[in-house]
N, C-alpha and C positions, 0 to 999 in steps of 0.2 A: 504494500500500500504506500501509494507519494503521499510526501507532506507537506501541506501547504504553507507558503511562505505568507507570514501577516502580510507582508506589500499583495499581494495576489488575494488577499478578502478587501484591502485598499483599494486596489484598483477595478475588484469588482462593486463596489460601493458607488466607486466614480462613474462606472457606467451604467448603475441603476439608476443613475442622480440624472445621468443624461437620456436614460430612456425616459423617467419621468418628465424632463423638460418638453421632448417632441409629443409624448402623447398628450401630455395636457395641452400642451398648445394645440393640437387638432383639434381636440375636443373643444377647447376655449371657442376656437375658430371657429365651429358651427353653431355652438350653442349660440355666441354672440352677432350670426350672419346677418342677421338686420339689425345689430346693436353700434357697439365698438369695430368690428370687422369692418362696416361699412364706413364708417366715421374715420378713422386709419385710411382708407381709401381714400372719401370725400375732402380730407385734408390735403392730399398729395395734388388734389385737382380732379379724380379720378371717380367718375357719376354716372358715366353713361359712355355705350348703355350699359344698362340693365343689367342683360348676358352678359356682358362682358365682367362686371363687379361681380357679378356670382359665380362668373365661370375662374376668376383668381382667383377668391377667397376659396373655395369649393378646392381647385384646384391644390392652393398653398396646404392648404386642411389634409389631403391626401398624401400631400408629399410628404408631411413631418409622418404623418399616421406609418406611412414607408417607411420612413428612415427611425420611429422608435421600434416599431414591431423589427427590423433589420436588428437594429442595437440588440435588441431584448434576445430577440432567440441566434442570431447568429452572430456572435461580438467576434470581430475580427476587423485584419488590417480595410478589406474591400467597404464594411459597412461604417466602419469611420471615417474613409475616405468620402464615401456616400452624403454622410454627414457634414464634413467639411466642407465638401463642393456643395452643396444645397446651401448650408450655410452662407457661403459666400457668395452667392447668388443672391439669397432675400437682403443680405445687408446690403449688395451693391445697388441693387434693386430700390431698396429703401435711401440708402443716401442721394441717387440719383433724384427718387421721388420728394425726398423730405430732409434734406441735410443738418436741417436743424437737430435732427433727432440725435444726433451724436451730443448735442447742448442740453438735454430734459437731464432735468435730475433725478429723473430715477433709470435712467441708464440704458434706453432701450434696445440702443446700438452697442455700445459700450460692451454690454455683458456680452458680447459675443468673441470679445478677447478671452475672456478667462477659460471661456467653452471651448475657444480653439485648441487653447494651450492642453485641457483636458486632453481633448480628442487626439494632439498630434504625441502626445504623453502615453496614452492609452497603444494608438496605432504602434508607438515604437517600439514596445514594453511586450507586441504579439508577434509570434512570430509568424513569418510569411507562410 
């Protein structure tokens, strides 16, 4: 029988910490699709049409929902790459749409540093 090394119940911590982040946020996503989801949008400039605001939220909702279910059942180097590339897509996405957002004090851009650092921590820590 192997033994597990504490850094290895560490770092699987870290990656439950981040599968909770993607699902909640899916979940968030839909629950709120005619709430804050739309408002997030509305602010960017982004109203119409219709289709199309449901079809990003809708869409953004399945991506995280992908990438925690990824995390959760298959943790490896491919599905924190996954995550990082998504990642780094809604934040580009978002500074393009809303720059200010790296300015909000509670960080909404921002926190996706620490997440990185997570992820490329996690990624190196597995092996290929």
């Amino acid at each position: 029988m192997t033994r597990r090394r504490p850094e290895d119940n560490d770092d699987r911590l870290l990656q439950l910490s981040l599968v909770a982040v993607w699902l909640v946020t899916a979940v968030v996503s839909l629950v709120e699709l005619n709430g804050q989801s739309r408002q997030v949008l509305a602010a960017a400039g982004v109203v119409s049409p219709a289709w199309l605001v449901q079809v990003l939220i809708v869409g953004g909702a399945v991506a995280d929902l992908l990438v925690g279910i990824a995390l959760w059942r298959w943790p490896g180097r491919a599905s924190y790459r996954a995550a990082l590339a998504l990642m780094a897509a809604m934040t580009l996405a978002a500074t393009v749409l809303q720059p200010g957002l790296w300015l909000h004090p509670l960080g909404p851009l921002l926190k996706n540093l620490p997440i990185a650092a997570l992820l490329w921590h996690l990624m190196r820590r597995t092996a290929p």
